[in-house]
C-alpha positions as CSV (number, residue, x, y, z in Angstrom):
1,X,-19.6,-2.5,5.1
2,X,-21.1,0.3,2.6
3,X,-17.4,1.4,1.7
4,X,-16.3,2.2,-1.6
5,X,-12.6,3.4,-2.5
6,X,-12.7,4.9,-6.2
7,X,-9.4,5.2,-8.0
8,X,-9.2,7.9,-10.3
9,X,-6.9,9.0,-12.4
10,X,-3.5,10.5,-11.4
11,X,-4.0,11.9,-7.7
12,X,-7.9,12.0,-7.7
13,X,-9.2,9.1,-5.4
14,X,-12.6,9.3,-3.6
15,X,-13.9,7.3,-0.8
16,X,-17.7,6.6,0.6
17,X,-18.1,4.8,3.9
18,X,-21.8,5.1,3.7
19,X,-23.3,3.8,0.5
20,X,-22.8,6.4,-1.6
21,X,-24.5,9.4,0.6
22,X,-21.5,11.3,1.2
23,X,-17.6,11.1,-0.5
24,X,-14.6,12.2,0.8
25,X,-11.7,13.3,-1.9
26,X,-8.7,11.3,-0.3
27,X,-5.1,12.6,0.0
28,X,-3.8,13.5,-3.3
29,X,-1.6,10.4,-4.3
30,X,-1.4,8.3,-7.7
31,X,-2.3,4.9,-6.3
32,X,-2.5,1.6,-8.3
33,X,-4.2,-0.5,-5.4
34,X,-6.9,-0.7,-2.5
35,X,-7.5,-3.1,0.4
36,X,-10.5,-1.9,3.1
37,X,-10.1,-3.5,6.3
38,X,-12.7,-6.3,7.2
39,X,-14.4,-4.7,10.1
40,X,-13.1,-1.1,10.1
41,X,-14.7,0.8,7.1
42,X,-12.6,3.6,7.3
43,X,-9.2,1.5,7.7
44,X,-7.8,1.3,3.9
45,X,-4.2,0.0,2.8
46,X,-3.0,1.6,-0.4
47,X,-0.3,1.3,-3.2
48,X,1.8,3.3,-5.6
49,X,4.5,3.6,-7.2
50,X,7.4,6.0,-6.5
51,X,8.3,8.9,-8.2
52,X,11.1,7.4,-10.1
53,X,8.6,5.0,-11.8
54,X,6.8,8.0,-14.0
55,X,9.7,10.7,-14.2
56,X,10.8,9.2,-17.5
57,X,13.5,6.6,-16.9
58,X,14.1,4.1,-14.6
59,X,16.8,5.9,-12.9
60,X,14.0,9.3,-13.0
61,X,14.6,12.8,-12.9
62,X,13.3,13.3,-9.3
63,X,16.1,12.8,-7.1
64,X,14.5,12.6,-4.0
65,X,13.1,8.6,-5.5
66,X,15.8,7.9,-8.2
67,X,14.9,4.6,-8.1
68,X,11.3,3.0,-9.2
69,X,9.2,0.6,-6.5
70,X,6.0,0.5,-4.9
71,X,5.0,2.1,-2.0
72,X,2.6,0.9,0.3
73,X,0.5,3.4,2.5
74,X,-2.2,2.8,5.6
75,X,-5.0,5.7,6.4
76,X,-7.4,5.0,9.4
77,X,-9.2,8.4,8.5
78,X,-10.9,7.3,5.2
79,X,-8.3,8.4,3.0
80,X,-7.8,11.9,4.8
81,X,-4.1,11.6,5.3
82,X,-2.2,8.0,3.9
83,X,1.0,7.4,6.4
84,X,3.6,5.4,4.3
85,X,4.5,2.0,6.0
86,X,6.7,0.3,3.5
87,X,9.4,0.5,0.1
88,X,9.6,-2.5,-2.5
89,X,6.2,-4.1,-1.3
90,X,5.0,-7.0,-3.7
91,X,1.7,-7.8,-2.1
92,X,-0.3,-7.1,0.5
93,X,-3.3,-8.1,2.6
94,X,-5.2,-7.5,6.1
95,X,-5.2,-10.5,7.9
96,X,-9.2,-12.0,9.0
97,X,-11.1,-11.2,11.2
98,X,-10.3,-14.8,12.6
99,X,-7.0,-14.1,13.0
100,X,-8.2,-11.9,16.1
101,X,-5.8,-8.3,15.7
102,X,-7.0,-5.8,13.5
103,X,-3.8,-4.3,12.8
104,X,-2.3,-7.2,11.2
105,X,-1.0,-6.9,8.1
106,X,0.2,-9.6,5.5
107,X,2.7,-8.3,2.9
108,X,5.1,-10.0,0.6
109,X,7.9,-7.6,0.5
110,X,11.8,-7.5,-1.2
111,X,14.6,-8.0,1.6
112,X,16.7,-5.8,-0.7
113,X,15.2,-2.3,-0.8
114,X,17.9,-0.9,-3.1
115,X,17.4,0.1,-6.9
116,X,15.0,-0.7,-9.7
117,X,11.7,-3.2,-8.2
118,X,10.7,-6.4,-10.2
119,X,7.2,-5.9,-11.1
120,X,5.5,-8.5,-13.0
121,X,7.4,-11.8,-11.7
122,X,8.9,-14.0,-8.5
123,X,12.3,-12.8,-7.4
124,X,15.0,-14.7,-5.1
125,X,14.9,-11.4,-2.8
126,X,11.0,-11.6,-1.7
127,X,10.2,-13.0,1.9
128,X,6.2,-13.5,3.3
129,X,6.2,-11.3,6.2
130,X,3.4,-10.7,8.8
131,X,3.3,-7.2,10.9
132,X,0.9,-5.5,13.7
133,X,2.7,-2.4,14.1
134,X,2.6,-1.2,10.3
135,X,6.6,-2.2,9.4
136,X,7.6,-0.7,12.8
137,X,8.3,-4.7,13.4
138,X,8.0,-7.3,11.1
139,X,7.7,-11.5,11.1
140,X,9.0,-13.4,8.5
141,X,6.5,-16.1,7.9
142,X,8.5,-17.6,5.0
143,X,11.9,-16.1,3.9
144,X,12.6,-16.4,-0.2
């Protein structure tokens, strides 16, 4: 691979899938977190935090995300357009190559997607999951 996904600050990302020759500016989102795909350069998964998280309190201001979790996003364009896939996501992964489907996703994820997210430390409510369809359908690989 010869891709690089800058984070910058607020909604200014940038991404290069050749080296360095050419960048794209991504779809304007504040995002905390990058994973590229193992053999698809322009395959990224992507975090952030909802709106609730920096309106000001935990409860927020913006009513449309009163509440403050991560978001988890997947773009197959190189940051183009991001398609949200999942709420109240704690980790997150492509699975190997080895593992033989390139949509695979590992997450670790809250079974509870209601209020406030932990950040920071192990809850009772997060299960290992395992999904090829981006959340559509999910596997619990070891429930919490």
């Amino acid at each position: 691979h010869n891709t690089v996904f800058f984070i910058g600050h607020g909604d200014n990302n940038w991404a290069t899938i050749d080296g360095g020759d050419t960048f794209i500016k991504t779809q304007a989102l504040d995002l905390i977190d990058v994973r590229l795909h193992p053999t698809n350069p322009e395959w990224f998964l992507a975090s952030g935090n909802s709106a609730g998280c920096t309106s000001g309190t935990a409860a927020g201001t913006d009513k449309s995300e009163k509440y403050c979790y991560r978001k988890l996003y997947v773009t197959k364009n190189s940051g183009r357009t991001f398609t949200p896939i999942r709420n109240y996501v704690v980790q997150y992964e492509w699975a190997p190559e080895a593992d033989g489907n390139e949509d695979l996703v590992y997450a670790t994820v809250h079974s509870v997607q209601q209020g406030n997210q932990k950040f920071g430390f192990w809850d009772q409510f997060v299960d290992f999951v395992a999904t090829t369809d981006y959340f559509s359908t999910v596997k619990v690989v070891v429930e919490c």
